[in-house]
Structures are given as C-alpha cells and as structure tokens.
N, C-alpha and C positions, 0 to 999 in steps of 0.2 A: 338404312332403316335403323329405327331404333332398338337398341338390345333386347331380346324378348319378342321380338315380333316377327313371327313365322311369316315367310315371302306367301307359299303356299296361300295360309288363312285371308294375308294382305288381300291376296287375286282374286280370292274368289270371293272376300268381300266386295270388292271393285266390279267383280263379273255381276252381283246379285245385286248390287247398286244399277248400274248400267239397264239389266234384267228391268226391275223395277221402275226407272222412268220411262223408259221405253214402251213398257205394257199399259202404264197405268198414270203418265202425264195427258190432261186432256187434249183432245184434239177434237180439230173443225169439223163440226158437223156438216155435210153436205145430205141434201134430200135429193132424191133422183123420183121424177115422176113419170108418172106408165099412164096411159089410158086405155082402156079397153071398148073398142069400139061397139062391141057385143059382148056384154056380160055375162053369157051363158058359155064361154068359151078364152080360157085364159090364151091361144094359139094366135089372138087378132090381136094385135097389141101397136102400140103407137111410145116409143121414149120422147116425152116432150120438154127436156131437160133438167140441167141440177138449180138446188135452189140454197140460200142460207137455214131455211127454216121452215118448216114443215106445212106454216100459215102460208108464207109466199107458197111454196110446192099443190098447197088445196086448192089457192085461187089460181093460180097459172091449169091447174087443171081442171076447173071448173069451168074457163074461159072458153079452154082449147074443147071440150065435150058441148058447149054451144052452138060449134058448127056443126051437128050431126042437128039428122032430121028426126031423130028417136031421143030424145032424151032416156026416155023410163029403158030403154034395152042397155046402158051406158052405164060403165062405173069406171072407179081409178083408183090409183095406189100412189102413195107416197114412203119410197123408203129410205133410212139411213144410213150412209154410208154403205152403200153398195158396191158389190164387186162383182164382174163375169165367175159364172161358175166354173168355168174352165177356160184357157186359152181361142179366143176369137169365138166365143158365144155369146148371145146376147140376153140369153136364162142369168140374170142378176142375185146375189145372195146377198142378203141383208139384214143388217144388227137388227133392224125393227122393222115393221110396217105398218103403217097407218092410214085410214079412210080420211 
C-alpha cells in the first residue's frame, strides 16, 4: 500500500463498497401471483406462478380466475419479489403488491 494509507480505512472502505452494490445494484424483478378463490377470505389461496412483469403476472391471473364459476367472489395479487415468511411457509412477504 501506498504511504499514508491506513489498511484499517482501505477495508472498510472496501467493506462499504461491497455493502453498497450489494444492497443497491438492481436486480430481477420476479412477480409471484396468488389467486384467491373467495375474496372474502385471504386462507383460500391458489400460487399460480412467477412471472417477468407484473403485466404478464395480471393476465396469467386473470386467465387462471376464469375457470371459476363466480367471477364477482374472485380477486388476485400480484407481488414482487417475494419470499416465505419463514422457513417451509407458504404466508409470502413482499417488496410490493399489486392488483
């Protein structure tokens, strides 16, 4: 290292380098869609896959809620990048959610 240059400061600017694209380079957005077979009860729920974009994610479930014989009891979610809320659950937490 150059004269003058504390190792220490080097690392930990390296540590808050690292920190920083890590957190904050973008990443692939995936959409995960849910159908709810009865909309009066979030407990019935159907995962009908991931999608690139939130468009494809509306119509793939708009499709999938045509096979019901209720529409009007029927609604869906589409959300972003989702994750189980805890190990081997299927309660999903997610950056955003959209109709």
């Amino acid at each position: 290292m150059p004269d003058g240059v504390n190792p220490l400061v080097a690392m930990a600017l390296t540590l808050a380098l690292g920190f920083a694209i890590y957190w904050f380079w973008p990443r692939a957005e995936v959409w995960s869609g849910t159908i709810y077979p009865e909309a009066g009860t979030l407990l019935i729920y159907e995962h009908i896959g991931e999608f690139p974009s939130p468009e494809e994610c509306r119509a793939a479930s708009l499709r999938r809620l045509q096979d019901f014989e209720d529409p009007v009891s029927l609604d869906y979610e589409c959300g972003l990048n989702c994750t189980p809320y805890r190990e081997r659950s299927d309660l999903l937490v997610c950056e955003e959610t959209r109709r």
